[in-house]
N, C-alpha and C positions, 0 to 999 in steps of 0.2 A: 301292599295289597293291590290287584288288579284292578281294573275299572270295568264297568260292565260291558261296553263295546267290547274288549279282551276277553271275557269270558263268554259273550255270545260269539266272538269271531271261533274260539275254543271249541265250545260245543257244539257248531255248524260246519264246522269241519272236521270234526272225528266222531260224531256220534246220531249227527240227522241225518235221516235218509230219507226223504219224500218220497213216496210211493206217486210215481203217474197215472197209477190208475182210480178215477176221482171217488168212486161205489166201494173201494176198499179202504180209502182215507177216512170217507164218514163214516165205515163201520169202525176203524182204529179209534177216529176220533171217540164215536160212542161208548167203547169197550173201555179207553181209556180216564174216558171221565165215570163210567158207569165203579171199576177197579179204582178209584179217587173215595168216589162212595163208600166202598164196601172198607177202605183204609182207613176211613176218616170211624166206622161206625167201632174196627179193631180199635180202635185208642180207646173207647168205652166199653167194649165187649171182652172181655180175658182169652176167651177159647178162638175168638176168630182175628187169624195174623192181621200185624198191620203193615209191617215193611214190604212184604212180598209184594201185596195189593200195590202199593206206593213204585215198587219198581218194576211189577208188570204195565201199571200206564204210562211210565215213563215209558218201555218200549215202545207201548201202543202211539205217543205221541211224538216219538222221534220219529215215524215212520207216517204218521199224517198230520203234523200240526207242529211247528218250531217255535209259534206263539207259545202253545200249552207245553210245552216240553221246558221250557225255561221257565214260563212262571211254576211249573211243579219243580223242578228243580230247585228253583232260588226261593222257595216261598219261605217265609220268615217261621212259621211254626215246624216245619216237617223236610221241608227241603236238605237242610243241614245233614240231617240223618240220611238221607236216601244217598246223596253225595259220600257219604262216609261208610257206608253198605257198601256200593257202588265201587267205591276208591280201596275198599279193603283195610279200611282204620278204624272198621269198630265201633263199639259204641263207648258212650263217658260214662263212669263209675258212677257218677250220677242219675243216670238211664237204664243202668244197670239195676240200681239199688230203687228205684221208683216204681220200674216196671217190674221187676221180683215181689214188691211189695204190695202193691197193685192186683197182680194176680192170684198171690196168697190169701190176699183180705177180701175178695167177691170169690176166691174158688170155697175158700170155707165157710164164709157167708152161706152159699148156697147148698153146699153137701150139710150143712146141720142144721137151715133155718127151711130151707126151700125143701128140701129133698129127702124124702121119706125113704127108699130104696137104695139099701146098704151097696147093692149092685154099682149105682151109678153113683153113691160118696166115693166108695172105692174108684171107680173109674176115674172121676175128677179131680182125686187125689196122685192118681198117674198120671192125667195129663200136668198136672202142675208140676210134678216131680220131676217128667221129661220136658216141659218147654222151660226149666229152670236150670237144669244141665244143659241146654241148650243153650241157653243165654250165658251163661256161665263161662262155656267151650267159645263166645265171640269172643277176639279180641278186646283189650280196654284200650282205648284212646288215650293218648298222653297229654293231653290237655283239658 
């Protein structure tokens, strides 16, 4: 396994780009911590993505902040995933079958407990249907 000097030398040289301009660094900064936010709320929300958020502030913080870009990268709970997004391996059968589960048990939760309007069970029943084919259509990780 590499050591982390090798893996920062890594990602400072194929993937940060500092911005010189210092008014558009704190707006990335901001966007990219604000897209951290909105990731962190998807892991408890069904309808709203989590990884995209996760690897839109990674953009935002390769391009104003090499601090924030590594610790979101390497962070112990979510990093792993955005790295394997990122790298094109998928997710673990594991994360697969958590998050399928996950979304089935608060989508129906809410179209039969919450949710009076046939309209929008039906609808919530399509979005789980398509972000489950979704999920399905990633790769599985082989480990």
């Amino acid at each position: 396994m590499t050591d982390n000097a090798e893996i920062k030398h890594t990602l400072t040289d194929t993937e940060i780009k500092i911005t010189r301009n210092r008014l558009l660094r704190w707006i990335l900064l901001i966007t990219g911590t604000f897209l951290v936010g909105l990731g962190i709320l998807g892991i408890f929300l069904p309808l709203l993505p989590t990884t995209i958020f996760f690897i839109l502030a990674a953009a935002c913080y390769a391009r104003s902040s090499e601090k924030f870009y590594i610790r979101l990268m390497h962070n112990r709970y979510f990093g792993k995933y955005i790295r394997n997004y990122k790298m094109g391996n998928g997710m673990t059968l594991f994360s697969k079958v958590m998050t399928i589960s996950l979304l089935w048990a608060t989508i129906l939760f809410s179209a039969f407990f919450t949710v009076e309007n046939i309209y929008v069970r039906v609808l919530l029943i399509l979005i789980a249907v398509s972000v489950t084919i979704h999920l399905l259509w990633i790769k599985t990780a082989k480990y």
